[in-house]
N, C-alpha and C positions, 0 to 999 in steps of 0.2 A: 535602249536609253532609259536611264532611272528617270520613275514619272517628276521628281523635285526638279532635275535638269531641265527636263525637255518643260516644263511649264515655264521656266526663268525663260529659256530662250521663245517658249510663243508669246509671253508677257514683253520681251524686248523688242518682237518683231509688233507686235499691236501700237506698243510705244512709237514706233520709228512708222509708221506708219499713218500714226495721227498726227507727225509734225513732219510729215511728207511735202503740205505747202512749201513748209520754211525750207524744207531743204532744197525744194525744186525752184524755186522762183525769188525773186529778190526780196528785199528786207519787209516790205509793207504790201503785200497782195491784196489786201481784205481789211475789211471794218476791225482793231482793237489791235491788228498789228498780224505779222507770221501767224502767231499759236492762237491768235483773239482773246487774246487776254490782258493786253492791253501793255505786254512790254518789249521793248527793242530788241533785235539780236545783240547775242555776247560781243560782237564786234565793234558794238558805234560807241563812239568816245566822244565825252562831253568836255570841252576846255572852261578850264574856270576863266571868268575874264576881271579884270581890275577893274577899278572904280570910273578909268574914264574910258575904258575898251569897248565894241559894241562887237556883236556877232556881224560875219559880212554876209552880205544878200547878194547871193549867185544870179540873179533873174526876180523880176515882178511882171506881173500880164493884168491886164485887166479881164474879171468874169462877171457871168451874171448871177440869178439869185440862187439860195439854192442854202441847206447846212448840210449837204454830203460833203463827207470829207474828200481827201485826195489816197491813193493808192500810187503803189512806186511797185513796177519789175518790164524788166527785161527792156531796161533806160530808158521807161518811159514813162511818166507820170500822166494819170487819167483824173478828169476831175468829170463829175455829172453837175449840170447848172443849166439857167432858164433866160434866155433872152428872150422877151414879148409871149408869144403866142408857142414855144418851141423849146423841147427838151433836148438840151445839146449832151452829148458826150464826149469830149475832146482828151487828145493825146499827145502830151507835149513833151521836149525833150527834156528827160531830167537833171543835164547840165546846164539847157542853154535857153530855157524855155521855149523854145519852136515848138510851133503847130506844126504835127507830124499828119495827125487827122481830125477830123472830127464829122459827128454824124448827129442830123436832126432829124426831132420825132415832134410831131404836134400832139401840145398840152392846152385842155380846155380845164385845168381843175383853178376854182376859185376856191376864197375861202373868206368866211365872217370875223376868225379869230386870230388869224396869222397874214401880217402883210406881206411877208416874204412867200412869197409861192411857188420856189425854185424847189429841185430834189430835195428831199430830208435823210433818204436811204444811200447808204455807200456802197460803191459796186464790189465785184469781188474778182480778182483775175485768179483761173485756174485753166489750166491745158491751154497756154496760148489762149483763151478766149477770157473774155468781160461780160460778168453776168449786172445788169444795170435793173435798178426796183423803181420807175417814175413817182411821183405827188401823184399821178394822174391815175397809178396802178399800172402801167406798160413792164411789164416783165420780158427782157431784152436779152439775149444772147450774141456777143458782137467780137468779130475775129480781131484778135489785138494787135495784129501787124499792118493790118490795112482799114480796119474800121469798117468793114462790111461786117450787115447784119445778117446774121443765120437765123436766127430764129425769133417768133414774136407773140407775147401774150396778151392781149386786155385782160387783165382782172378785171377792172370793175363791170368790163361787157361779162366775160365769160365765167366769170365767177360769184359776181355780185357782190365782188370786195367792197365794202364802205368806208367813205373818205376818214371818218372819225372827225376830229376835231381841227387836224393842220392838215389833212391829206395822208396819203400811203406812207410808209416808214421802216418798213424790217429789210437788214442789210442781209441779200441770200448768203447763204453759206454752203459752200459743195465739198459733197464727200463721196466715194464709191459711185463715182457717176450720176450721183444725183444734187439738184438744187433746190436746198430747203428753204422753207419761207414761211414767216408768221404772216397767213393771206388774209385770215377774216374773212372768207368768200364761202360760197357754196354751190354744187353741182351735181347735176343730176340725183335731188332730194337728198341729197346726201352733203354733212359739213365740210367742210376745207378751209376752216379755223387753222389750223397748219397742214399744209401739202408739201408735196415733194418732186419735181418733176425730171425727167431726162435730161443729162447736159449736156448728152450728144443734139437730139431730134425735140428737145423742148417739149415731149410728152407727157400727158399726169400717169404718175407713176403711184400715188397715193394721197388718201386725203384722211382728216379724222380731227373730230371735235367740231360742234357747233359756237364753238367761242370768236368774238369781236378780235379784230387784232387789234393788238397793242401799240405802241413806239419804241419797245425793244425785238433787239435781232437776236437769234437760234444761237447758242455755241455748242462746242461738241465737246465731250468730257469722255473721259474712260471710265466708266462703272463697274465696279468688279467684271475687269478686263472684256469689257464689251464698247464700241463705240457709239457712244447714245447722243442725240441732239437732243439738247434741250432748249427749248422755249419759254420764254415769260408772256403769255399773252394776255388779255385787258381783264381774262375770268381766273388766271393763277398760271402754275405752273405744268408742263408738259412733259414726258420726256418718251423717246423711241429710241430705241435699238437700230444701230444699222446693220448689223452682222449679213444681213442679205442681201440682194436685191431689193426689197420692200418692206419696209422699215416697218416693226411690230409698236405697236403703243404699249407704252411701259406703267408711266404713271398720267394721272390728271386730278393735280390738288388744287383745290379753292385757294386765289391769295390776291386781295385785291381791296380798296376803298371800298364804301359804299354808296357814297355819293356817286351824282353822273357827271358830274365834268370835275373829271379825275383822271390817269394815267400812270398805267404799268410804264416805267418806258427805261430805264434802267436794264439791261441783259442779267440773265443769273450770272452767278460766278462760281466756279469749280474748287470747291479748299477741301484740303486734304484728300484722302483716302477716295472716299465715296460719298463727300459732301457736298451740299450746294448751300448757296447764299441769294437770297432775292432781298429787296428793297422797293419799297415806295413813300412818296408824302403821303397826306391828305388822310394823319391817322391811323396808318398802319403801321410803319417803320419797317425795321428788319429782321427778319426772320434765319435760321439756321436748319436745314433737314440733313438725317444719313440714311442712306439711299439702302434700302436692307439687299438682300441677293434674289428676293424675288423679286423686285421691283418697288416693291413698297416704302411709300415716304414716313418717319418717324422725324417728328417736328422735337427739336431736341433745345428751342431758348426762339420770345418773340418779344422785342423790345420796340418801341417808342422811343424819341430824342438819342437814339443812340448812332446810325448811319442813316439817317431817309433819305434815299439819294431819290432826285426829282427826275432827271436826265442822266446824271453821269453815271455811265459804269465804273465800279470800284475795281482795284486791283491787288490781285492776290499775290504775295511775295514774301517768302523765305518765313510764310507762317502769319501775316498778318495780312490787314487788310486796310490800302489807303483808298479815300475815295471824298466826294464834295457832298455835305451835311448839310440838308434843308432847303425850301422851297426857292425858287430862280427869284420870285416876284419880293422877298422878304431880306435879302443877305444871309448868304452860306458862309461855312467854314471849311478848309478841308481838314479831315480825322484819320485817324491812326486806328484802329481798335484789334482787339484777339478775339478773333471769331471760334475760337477752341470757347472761351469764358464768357463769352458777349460782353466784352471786356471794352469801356475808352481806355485808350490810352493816352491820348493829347488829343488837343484840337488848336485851332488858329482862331486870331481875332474872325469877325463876320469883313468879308468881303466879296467882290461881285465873284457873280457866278461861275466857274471855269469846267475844264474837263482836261482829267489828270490822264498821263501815261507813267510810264517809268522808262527808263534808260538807262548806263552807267550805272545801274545803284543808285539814281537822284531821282524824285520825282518831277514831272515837266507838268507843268499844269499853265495851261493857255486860257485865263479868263477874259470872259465876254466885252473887256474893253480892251482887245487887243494888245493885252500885258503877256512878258510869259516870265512865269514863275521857274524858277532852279532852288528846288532844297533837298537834303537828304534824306535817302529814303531807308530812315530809322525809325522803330520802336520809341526811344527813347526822347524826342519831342522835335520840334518844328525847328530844324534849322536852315533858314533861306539862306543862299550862296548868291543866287545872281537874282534881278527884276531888270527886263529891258520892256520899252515899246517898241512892238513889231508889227502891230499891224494896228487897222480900225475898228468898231467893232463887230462883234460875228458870234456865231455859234454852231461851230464846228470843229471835230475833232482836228489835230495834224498828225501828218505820218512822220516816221522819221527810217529814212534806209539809207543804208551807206554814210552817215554822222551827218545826216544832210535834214535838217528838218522842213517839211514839206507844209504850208498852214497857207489858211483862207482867213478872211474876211467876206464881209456883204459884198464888197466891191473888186478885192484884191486877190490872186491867187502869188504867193510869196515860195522861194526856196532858199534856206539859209543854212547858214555850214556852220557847224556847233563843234567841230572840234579844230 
C-alpha cells in the first residue's frame, strides 16, 4: 500500500474513532453534546415558530438542586441533583418522564459562596454505564439499565481534592477505557491535578500535575493525528496523549488570573487543524495556541474584551467561534469572533447570562432567567428567530437528542420538542 493511501485511511479510522460516542449511543451522552463541542447531531431539526406558537413540553418533573445538566441515550434521560442531605442520580424516560431508576449517595459538602449545593458536574454515559463527578467529590461509576453502582471513589478522602470555591466540578470524559478528570487531588506524594482512571474496575490508572482543579471539563481533540485530552485547569492548560493505555503528558502551559478568587471554568475549545482556544474573566481574556508536532504550545494572538467567557463554553463551527462575552455578575453579550484573526465580529446588546449550543445551523442559547434564545448561526451578525420562556431560573446547560430539547431549572427538569 502507497505510504499517501494508507496514512488517509489510519487518519479516517482515528477520525471515526474519536466520534465513536456519537455513533454508539444516542444524541446527548456527555457534557457539550455527542463530540463535546457543544453541537447537535446533523439529524435534529429546529421548527421555526410564529409569533403566537410555543414549543410543546412532552413532560415536566420536579428536581432538586444541582447545575448539572441532563444527558439523553439509550431512551433515557439521566439528571444528577441534590435533595437534603443526598446526591441523587436519576433515570427517566425520555418520552414520558418516569422514574426508571434512581440511586442515593450522601452529600456533606457546604459552601460560603453558592447557595445552591446540588452537582455542578455532568455525568457522562459510555458502555452502557454513567460515570457521575458529586459537589462532594464521589466519583461514581453506575450501570445505566438498572442503576446499580459498580464502582466508587472519594476524592476528596482519597485524593485530597479541594472543594475550591462552589464544590467539585469537571464533567468525566471517557476514552480508550479510561475516565478522565480535572481532580485537583493528590496521592501518594504525588499530583493528581488531572488523573485518569479504569472504567471497567474504577482503578488509578494515572496521575500528573500539582495543579488546583478548575470548573472546566477535559475534551478530547486530535493533534496531529493523536487522541490527546486536554484540560483547562485553575494553573492553565494540559494536554496528554492517549494513544496507550497510559496517557503521556504532552504539554502544561501557565494560563490563568492572578487574583484568588478567580476561575478557569470555561473548557478549551479545538479550532482548526492543531489549534486550541481557552478563555477567562478576571483580566485575562482569550487566548489562541498551535499545538507544534512535538507537543509544544506556540501562543499565536492573547486579547482582552474580545471573548472572556466566565462559564460558558464557546462553540466552534464552520470556522468561527460563538460563545457569551463577560462576567455572569456584570451583563454579557453573546459574540461571533474568527479565531484565525482574533477577529469580533458582532456582538449583542448586554443581557443576562446564558450558555449557548448550536443545532440546525441556529444557535440555542438558554439564559439564566429561563429564556431560550433561537438565532442564526452566522458570521455575519445577530439574527434572533424565536425568544420563548421555558423555564425559571437556572444555570445549566440543556441537552438536545432526537429534536427534543432536554433543560433544567433550580426547581424544574423540562423536555420540549423543537421540531
Amino acid at each position: 500500500m502507497e505510504p499517501a493511501v494508507y496514512k488517509f485511511k489510519m487518519d479516517r479510522l482515528l477520525q471515526l474513532s474519536l466520534l465513536l460516542p456519537s455513533l454508539l449511543f444516542a444524541d446527548w451522552p456527555q457534557y457539550l453534546g455527542p463530540d463535546r463541542n457543544g453541537i447537535a447531531s446533523d439529524t435534529t431539526k429546529i421548527r421555526l415558530l410564529s409569533e403566537t406558537e410555543d414549543y410543546s413540553t412532552l413532560w415536566k418533573v420536579k428536581v432538586g438542586d444541582g447545575h448539572s445538566s441532563p444527558v439523553v441515550a439509550d431512551g433515557k434521560a439521566v439528571l444528577h441533583h441534590r435533595i437534603g442531605e443526598n446526591e441523587i442520580l436519576q433515570a427517566f424516560d425520555s418520552k414520558t418522564g418516569k422514574t426508571l431508576w434512581k440511586v442515593e449517595q450522601h452529600c456533606s459538602h457546604s459552601d460560603s459562596f453558592d447557595s445552591n449545593l446540588g452537582p455542578k458536574s455532568t455525568p457522562t454515559i459510555a458502555g452502557k454505564k454513567v460515570y457521575s463527578f458529586g459537589v462532594g467529590g464521589q466519583l461514581t461509576c453506575t450501570e445505566l439499565e438498572t442503576g446499580k453502582i459498580l464502582w466508587t471513589h472519594n476524592a476528596a478522602e482519597q485524593f485530597r481534592s479541594g472543594k475550591g470555591f462552589f464544590g467539585r466540578c469537571s464533567s468525566p470524559i471517557v476514552h480508550n477505557n479510561l475516565v478522565l478528570l480535572n481532580l485537583g487531588g493528590r496521592q501518594n506524594a504525588k499530583g493528581a491535578g488531572v488523573a485518569a482512571f479504569d472504567a471497567t474496575t474504577g482503578k488509578l490508572v494515572w496521575q500528573a500535575t500539582d495543579h488546583e482543579a478548575s470548573y472546566a471539563s477535559p475534551i478530547l481533540a486530535n493533534l496531529h493525528n493523536k487522541p490527546t485530552a486536554v484540560f483547562f485547569t485553575r494553573e492553565g492548560l494540559v494536554g496528554a496523549t492517549l494513544a496507550n493505555k497510559t496517557p503521556n503528558l504532552l504539554f502544561d502551559t501557565y494560563y490563568r488570573p492572578t487574583m484568588h478568587a478567580s476561575v478557569n471554568a470555561a473548557s478549551a475549545v479545538h479550532c482548526g487543524d492543531n489549534q486550541l482556544f481557552a478563555s477567562t474573566c478576571y483580566g485575562v481574556g482569550a487566548a489562541l495556541w498551535e499545538v507544534a508536532p512535538d507537543g509544544k504550545l506556540q501562543q499565536l494572538w492573547q486579547k482582552q474584551d474580545l471573548l472572556d467567557c466566565h462559564f460558558a463554553t464557546p462553540v466552534f463551527h464552520k470556522g468561527h467561534l460563538y460563545g457569551i462575552h463577560g462576567r455572569q455578575e456584570s451583563g454579557t453579550q453573546i459574540r461571533c469572533i474568527d479565531p484565525a484573526k482574533g477577529k469580533l465580529l458582532w456582538t449583542t446588546r448586554t443581557m443576562t447570562h446564558g450558555l449557548l449550543l448550536i443545532a440546525d445551523n441556529k444557535l440555542i442559547t438558554l439564559l439564566e432567567s429561563g429564556e431560550l434564545l433561537i438565532a442564526k448561526a452566522t458570521p455575519k451578525g445577530y439574527q434572533e428567530l424565536a425568544r420563548r420562556q421555558i423555564l425559571g431560573s437556572g444555570r445549566s446547560y440543556p441537552a438536545i437528542s432526537n429534536s427534543t430539547l432536554y433543560a433544567r431549572d433550580n426547581r424544574n427538569l423540562v423536555a420540549i420538542k423543537l421540531d
